[in-house]
N, C-alpha and C positions, 0 to 999 in steps of 0.2 A: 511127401518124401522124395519122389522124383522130381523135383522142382529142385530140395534141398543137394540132392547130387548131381544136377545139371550146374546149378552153380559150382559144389566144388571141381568138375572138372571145369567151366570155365575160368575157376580162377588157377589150376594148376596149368591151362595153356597157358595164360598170363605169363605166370612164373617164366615158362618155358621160350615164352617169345624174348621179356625183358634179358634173360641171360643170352640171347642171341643176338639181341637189339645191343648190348653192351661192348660186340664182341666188334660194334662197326662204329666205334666212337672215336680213334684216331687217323688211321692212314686212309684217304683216300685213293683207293686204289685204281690202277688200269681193269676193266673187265678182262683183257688180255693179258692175262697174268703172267705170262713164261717171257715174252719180253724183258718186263721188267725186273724178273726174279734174275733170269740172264744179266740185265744188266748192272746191279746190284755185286751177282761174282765176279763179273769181271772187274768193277773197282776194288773189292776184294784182292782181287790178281794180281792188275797192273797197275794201281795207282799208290803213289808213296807216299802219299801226303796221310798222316794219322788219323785225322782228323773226318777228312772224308773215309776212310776206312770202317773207321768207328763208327759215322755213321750207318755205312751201309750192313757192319754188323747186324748194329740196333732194328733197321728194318726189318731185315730178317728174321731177328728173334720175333719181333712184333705178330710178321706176318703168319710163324708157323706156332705160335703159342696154343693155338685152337684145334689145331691138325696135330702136333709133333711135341708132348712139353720137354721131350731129351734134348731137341735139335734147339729148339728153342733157348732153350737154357743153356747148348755149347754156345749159339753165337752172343748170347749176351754177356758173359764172362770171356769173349773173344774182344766186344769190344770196350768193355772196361778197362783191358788190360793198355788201351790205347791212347787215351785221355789226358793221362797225369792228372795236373793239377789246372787242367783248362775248366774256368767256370762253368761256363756255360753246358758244355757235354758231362761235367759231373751231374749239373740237374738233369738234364737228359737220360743219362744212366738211370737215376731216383725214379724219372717219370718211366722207362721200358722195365724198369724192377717192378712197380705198379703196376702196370698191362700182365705181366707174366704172372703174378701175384693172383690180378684181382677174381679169377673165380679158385684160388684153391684156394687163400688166407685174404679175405676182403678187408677186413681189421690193419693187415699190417700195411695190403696196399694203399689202403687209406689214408695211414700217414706218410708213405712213401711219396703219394701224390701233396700234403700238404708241405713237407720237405724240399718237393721240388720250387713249388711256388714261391716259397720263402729266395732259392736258389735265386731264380728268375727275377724276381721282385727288382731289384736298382738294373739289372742290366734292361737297357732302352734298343731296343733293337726290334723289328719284324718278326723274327725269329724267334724270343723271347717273348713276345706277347701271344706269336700265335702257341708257342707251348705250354704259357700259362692259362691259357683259353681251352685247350686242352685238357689241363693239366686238373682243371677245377670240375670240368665236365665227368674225367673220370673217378674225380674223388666222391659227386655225387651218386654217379652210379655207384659207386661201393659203397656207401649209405642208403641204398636205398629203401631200407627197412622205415629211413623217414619219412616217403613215401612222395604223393607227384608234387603236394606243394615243394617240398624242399629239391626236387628235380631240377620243375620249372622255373624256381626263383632263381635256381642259380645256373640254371642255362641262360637265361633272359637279362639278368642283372651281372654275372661275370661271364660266361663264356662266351657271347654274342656279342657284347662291348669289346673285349680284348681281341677276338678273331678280325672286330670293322676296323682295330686299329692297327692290327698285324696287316691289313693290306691283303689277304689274303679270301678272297669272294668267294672260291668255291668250299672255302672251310663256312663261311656263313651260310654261304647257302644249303650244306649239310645239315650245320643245325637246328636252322628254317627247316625240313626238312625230319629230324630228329623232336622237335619242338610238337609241331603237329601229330606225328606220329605218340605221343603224350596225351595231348590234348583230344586223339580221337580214342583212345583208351580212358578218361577222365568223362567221355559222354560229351567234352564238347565239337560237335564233328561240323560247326560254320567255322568255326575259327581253326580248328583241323583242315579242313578242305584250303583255307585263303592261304595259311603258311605252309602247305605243301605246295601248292603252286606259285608261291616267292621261292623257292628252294629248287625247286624244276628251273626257275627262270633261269637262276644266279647257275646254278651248275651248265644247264644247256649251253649257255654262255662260254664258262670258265672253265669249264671240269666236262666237256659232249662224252669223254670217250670213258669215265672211270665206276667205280662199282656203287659211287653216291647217287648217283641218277639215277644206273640202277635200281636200287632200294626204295629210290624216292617213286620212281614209277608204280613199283610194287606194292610200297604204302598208301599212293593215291587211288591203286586197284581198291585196296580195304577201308579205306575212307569212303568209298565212292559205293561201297555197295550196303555200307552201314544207312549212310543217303539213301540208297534205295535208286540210286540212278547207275544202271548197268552196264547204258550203253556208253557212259563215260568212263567205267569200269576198264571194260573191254577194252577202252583205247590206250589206257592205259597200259595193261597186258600187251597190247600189240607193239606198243616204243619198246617195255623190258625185253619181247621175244627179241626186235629188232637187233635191240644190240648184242646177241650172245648168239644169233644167228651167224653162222659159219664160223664158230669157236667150239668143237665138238668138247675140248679136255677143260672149259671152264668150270671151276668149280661150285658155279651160281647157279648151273641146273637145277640142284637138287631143290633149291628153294623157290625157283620159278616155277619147277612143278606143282609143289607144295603150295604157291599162290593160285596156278593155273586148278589145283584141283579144287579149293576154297570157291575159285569163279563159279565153275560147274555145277558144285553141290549147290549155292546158292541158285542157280536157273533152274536147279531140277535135273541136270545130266549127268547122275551118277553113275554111268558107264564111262565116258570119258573122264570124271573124277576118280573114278576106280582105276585108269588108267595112266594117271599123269601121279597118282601117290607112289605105284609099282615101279615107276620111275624113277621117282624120287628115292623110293628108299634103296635102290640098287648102287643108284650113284651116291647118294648120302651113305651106303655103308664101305662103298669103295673111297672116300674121299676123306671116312672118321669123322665125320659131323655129328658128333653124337644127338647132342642138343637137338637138331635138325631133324635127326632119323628118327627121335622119339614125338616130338613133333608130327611128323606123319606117321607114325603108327596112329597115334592117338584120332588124327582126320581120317584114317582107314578104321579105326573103332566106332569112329563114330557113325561112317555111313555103314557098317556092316550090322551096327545093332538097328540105324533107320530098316535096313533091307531084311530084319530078323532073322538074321543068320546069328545066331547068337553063340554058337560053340567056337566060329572061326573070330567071332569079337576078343570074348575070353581067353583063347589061345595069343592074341596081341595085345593084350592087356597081362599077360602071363610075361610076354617077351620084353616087355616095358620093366617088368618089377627082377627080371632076374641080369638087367644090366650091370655090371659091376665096375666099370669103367668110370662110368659119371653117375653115379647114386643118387638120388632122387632126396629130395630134403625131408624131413621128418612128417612137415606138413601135407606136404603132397605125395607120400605116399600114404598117409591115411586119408587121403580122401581116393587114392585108388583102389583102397582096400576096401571100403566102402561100397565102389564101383564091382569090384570082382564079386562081392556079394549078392549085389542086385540083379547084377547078370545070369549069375548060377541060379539062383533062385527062380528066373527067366525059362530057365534051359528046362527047369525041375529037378536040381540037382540040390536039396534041402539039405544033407550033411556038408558041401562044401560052403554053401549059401554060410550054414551057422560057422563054420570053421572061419571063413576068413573075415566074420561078422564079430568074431570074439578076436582076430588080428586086429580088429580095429579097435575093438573096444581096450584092446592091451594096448595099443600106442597111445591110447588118448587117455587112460589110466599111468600109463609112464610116464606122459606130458604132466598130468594132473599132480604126480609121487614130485616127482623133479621139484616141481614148484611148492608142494609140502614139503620137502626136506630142506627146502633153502628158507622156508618160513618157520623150521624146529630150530636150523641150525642157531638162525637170528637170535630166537628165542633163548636157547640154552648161551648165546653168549653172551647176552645182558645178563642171565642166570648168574653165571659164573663169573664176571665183570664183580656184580654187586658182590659175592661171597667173597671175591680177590678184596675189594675195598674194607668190608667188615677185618679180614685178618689183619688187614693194612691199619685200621682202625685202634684196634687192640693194641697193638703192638706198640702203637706212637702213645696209646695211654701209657703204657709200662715207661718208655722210655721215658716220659713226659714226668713222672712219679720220681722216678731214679735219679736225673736230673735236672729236678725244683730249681734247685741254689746257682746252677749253672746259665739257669734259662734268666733268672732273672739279673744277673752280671751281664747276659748277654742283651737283656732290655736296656738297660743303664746302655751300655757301648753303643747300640743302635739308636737310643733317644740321641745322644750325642751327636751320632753319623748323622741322622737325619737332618736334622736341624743344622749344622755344618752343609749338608747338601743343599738343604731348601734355601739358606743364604745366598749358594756359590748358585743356585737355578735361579731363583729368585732376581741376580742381580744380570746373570746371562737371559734371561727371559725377559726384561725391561727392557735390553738392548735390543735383540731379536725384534720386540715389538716395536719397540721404533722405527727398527731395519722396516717389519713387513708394511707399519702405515705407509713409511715414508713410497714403498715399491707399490702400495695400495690406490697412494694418490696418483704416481704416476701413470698407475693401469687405467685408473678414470678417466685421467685427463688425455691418453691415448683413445679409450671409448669412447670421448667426449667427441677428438675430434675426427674420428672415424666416421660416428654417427654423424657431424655438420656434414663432413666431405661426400655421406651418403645421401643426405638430405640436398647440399647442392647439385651433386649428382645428377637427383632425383628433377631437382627444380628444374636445370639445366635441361636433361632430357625431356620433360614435360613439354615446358616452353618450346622447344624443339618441335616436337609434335603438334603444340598446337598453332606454331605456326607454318608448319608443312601444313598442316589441313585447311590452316586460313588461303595461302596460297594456294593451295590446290583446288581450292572454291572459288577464288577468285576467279582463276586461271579457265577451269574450265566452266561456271554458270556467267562469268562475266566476260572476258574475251572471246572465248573458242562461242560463248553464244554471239557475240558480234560478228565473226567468222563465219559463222554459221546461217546468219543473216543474209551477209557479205556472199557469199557462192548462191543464197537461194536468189536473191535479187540480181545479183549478173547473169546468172543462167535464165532468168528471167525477160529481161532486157534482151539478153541474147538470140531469145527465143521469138522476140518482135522485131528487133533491129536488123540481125548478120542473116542473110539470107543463104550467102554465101558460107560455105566452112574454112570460116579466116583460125587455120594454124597457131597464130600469133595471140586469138584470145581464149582459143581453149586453153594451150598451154600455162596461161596467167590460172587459168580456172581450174587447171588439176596441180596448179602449186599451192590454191587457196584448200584443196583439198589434203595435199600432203602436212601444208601447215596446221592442220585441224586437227590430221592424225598424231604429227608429231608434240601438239599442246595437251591432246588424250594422253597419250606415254609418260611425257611429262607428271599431269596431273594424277596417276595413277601409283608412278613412282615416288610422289611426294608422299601419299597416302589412299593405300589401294581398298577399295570400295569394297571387293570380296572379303576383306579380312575381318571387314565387322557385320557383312551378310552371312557369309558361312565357314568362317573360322580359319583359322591356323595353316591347317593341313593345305586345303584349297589355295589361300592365298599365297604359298610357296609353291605349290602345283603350279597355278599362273604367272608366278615367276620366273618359274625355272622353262617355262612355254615361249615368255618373253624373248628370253637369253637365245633359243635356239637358234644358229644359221644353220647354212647348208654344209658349213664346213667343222660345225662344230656341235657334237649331241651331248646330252644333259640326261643322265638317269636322276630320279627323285628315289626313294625308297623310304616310303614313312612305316614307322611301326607303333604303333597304339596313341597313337596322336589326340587324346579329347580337348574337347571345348570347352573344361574344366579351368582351363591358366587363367587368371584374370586378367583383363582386357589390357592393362597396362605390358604386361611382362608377352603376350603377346605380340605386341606391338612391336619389344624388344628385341624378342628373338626375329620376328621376320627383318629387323634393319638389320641384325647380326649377321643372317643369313645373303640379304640383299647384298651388304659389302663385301664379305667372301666371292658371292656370285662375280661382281660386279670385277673385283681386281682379278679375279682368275681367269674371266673372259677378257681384259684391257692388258695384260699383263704377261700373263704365262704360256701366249700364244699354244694353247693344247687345245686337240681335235675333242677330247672326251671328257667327263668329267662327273663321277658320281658322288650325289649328295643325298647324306643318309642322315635322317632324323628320327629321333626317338627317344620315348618317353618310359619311366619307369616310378611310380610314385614321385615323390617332389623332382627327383631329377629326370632333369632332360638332356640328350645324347645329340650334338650335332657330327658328324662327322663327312670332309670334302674332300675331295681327290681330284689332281689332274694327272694328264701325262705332259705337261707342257714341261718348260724350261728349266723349274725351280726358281727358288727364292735365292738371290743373291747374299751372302751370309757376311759377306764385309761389306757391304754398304754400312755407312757411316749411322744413317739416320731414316727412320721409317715414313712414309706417307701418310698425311691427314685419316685416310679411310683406315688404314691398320689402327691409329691412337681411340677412332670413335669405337669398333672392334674391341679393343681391349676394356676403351671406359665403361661402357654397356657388360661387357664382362664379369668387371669388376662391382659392377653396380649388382648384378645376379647372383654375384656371391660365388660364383666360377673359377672352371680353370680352365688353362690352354695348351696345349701341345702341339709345336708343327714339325715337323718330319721332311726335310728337304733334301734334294739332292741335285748337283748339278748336273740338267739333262737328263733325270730321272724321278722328273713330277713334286709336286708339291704333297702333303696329308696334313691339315689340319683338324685336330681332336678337341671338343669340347664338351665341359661335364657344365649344365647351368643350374641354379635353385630358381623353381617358381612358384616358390614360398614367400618372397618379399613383400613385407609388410610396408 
């Protein structure tokens, strides 16, 4: 029995965190919050432009939805009034209607969020991808009755593809981030731990000063001690204190306490757990964090019934249920009712014990009725359906009796019609069919030669490979081994003959060495040995290792990469990837350059980034390596997207199939 109520309060925390965890799903914020809110009025003030107005409304409402829904609600009908008929901030509007929505009416924000997408959908912009990446993120969380698959699928397959293609890193690395945070609630806490520390990277990077790293700190604290590894816990704890350190009026305290007290109780130091909750909920009830403050009640219940203090448990389990502000869902407050019983019972208090023992049993009886009257109702409407049809029945016999003579005048006129019809179809239907063979053969003879063009393709690329590999065996088991002879045998010589240190034939001797190296690169780059030792991931790893100068760095970021593709379509993508590399480094003179791969069932996700020059957009005609890029594309059954600007970097986007047969 006490097992059975430990669970239900673990899953009413659940509850509790996911509606809090939902509430950090679009803006990432400053930790420093009054700056920003500052700077927000003042474009409010002085700026005249509508548009940015609108925007800064909309944040606003965003931001006080969870603290304020009056305030909330003036700025979003502030910045509506702003928009007109601009596309783009009408779906904006749709998606801050959503936010403001999604915990009173999750139903309507739901659609509000799919509304928006549709909005976004043809406009191509940065902007628009990262609000549709967004936009899908918070549709799931208002679904989430369908529970972590349908979360994760669609943070992983739409929110995370459209945010890498928004350009927009520290929104990825939120949901890296967001993602783990799942998965350490799901029981899976390796892949929890790996993608909160992808999410730490991207933000420390991109986003050091805002309330995602934050969070993500404080999620690695509870990952980390699910692990069982504390003192990585701790370090964790120590970055989130860092950053709210000398911010007295942030309003992240309350939940850093709330994490800080979760530390302690797990080491055993429930005095200073006891002290970091009193904390918490002083600033959690100054700041309206309802969600939050109940939140810590509950970790103050919890250690107060550890320390059998059981009348001051009860008394905070009393202050949970008489909240009237944010009311508790139907479920979770029977499993608190539940609690209140065990407690008293605890205390030795047998009349309240049974009192709120029969609260429970009346919810879960109401729950039980609810669900009987919607299986009576069912019932008596087929009931009443069939007795509808009987009258209905009858009535067509009467009329069927009274108008014999009538009905059969009216067979005679219809045998006529019909047959008149079935001509006029008949002779339109001969033609049609003609029409669709004739559009039948042509659809073949277009698959026909689809299919050659993919077969030569296919040929074409083969050959390719297999004669990089023949060259690349040549290359290095036949010359570089000659070479290789060649340096051991001079150095040899050298070692009987030059007594002296004659300048003039080391220097021959470390050209014969640079020559070896440069016929290894070569041979490597024809067809790299790692790709068929340990796969995919690896062999772009050491690519992108290649690429490196001093003047120029190369991020990798693989996400779920298996050894699954077969060996052909592997192949493919690393020349994919090689020639992207290769012209971005010869070409776009940029110091930086992140390449992101990733995989999701049959598709695979390349995505490249420079800051260099951009792509030229009136050049006439493309380079050899862009045409082999596209062939290999099209050969995967693919699409492409590039994204350029002059003087503001290049973004190429690609979706490929590694299903080719």
């Amino acid at each position: 029995m006490e097992e059975q109520k430990t669970a239900m309060m673990k899953r009413v925390l659940l509850v509790f965190f996911l509606l809090s965890f939902s509430l950090q799903a679009q803006q990432i914020l400053p930790v420093n919050e009054k700056p920003y809110l500052d700077s927000l009025q003042k474009t409010i003030k002085t700026n005249k432009d509508s548009v940015s107005k609108a925007d800064a409304y909309f944040l606003l409402s965003d931001y006080w939805r969870s603290r304020d829904s009056l305030k909330s609600k003036s700025y979003l009908q502030s910045g509506k009034k702003l928009i007109g008929k601009h596309k783009l901030m009408n779906g904006k509007y749709l998606f801050y209607e959503g936010q403001y929505l999604s915990t009173i009416n999750p139903a309507k924000a739901s659609q509000l969020f799919q509304n928006a997408i549709e909005i976004f959908k043809p406009i191509k912009s940065k902007e628009s991808y990262n609000f549709q990446s967004a936009s899908w993120y918070n549709y799931a969380i208002a679904n989430k009755e369908k529970g972590y698959p349908f979360l994760i699928s669609t943070l992983t397959e739409k929110s995370l593809p459209l945010a890498q293609k928004s350009r927009d890193y520290a929104k990825v690395g939120h949901y890296y981030s967001q993602l783990a945070t799942l998965l350490m609630y799901n029981s899976q806490l390796d892949k929890a731990e790996m993608y909160n520390k992808k999410g730490i990277a991207l933000l420390e990077k991109y986003a050091p000063k805002s309330s995602s790293l934050f969070f993500a700190y404080l999620s690695g604290n509870t990952i980390f001690l699910y692990l069982r590894k504390n003192h990585f816990a701790h370090e964790m704890l120590k970055k989130a204190e860092g950053m709210i350190r000398g911010l007295p009026e942030s309003v992240n305290h309350p939940i850093y306490y709330y994490t800080e007290a979760t530390y302690y109780m797990s080491i055993g130091e429930n005095e200073k757990a006891s002290s970091n909750i009193d904390k918490g909920i002083i600033l959690a009830s100054k700041y309206r964090q309802i969600p939050l403050l109940q939140m810590l009640y509950i970790r103050k219940y919890e250690l107060l019934k550890g320390q059998k203090k059981y009348r001051e448990a009860r008394d905070l389990l009393s202050t949970i249920l008489s909240e009237k502000e944010h009311p508790l869902e139907v479920n979770n407050k029977k499993a608190l009712f539940a609690e209140m019983s065990g407690i008293n019972e605890l205390i030795g208090n047998q009349k309240d014990a049974l009192l709120w023992l029969k609260k429970y049993s009346s919810i879960s009886d109401s729950l039980h009725k609810e669900n009987l009257k919607l299986e009576i109702s069912r019932y008596e409407s087929k009931f009443n359906t069939k007795e509808k049809e009987k009258q209905i029945a009858e009535k067509q016999l009467e009329i069927t009796k009274k108008n014999f003579y009538l009905w059969i005048f009216g067979i005679v006129i219809f045998v006529i019609l019909f047959f008149t019809a079935f001509i006029i179809f008949y002779i339109s239907n001969k033609k049609m069919l003609a029409e669709q063979r004739e559009i039948n053969l042509h659809q073949k003879l277009r698959e026909a030669n689809q299919a050659e063009e993919l077969k030569m393709t296919k040929a074409v690329l083969d050959g390719e490979e297999r004669e990089r590999e023949r060259i690349a065996k040549d290359l290095h088991d036949g010359l570089g081994g000659l070479l290789a002879v060649l340096k051991i045998n001079m150095s040899n010589w050298a070692a009987h003959n030059i007594k002296d240190q004659s300048q003039g034939f080391y220097k021959m001797l470390e050209q014969v060495d640079i020559s070896i190296f440069e016929l290894r690169t070569m041979a490597m780059n024809l067809m790299p040995a790692s790709l068929n030792t340990f796969g995919l991931e690896t062999a772009i790893h050491d690519l992108c290792e290649l690429y490196v100068k001093d003047d120029l760095n190369i991020d990798f970021l693989p996400v779920n990469i298996t050894n699954e593709i077969p060996q052909n379509i592997q192949i493919n993508i690393y020349r994919i990837v090689q020639e992207l590399l290769s012209n971005a480094v010869k070409h776009s003179e940029a110091t930086s350059i992140i390449l992101q791969c990733s995989q999701s069932g049959q598709d695979f996700y390349i995505t490249i980034e420079d800051n260099g020059k951009g792509i030229d957009k009136t050049a006439k005609s493309q380079g050899m390596g862009m045409n082999n890029i596209k062939n290999r594309v099209n050969y995967l059954k693919g699409k492409m997207e590039i994204i350029s600007e002059k003087g503001e970097g290049t973004l190429i986007y690609m979706q490929l199939n590694t299903n080719i047969k």
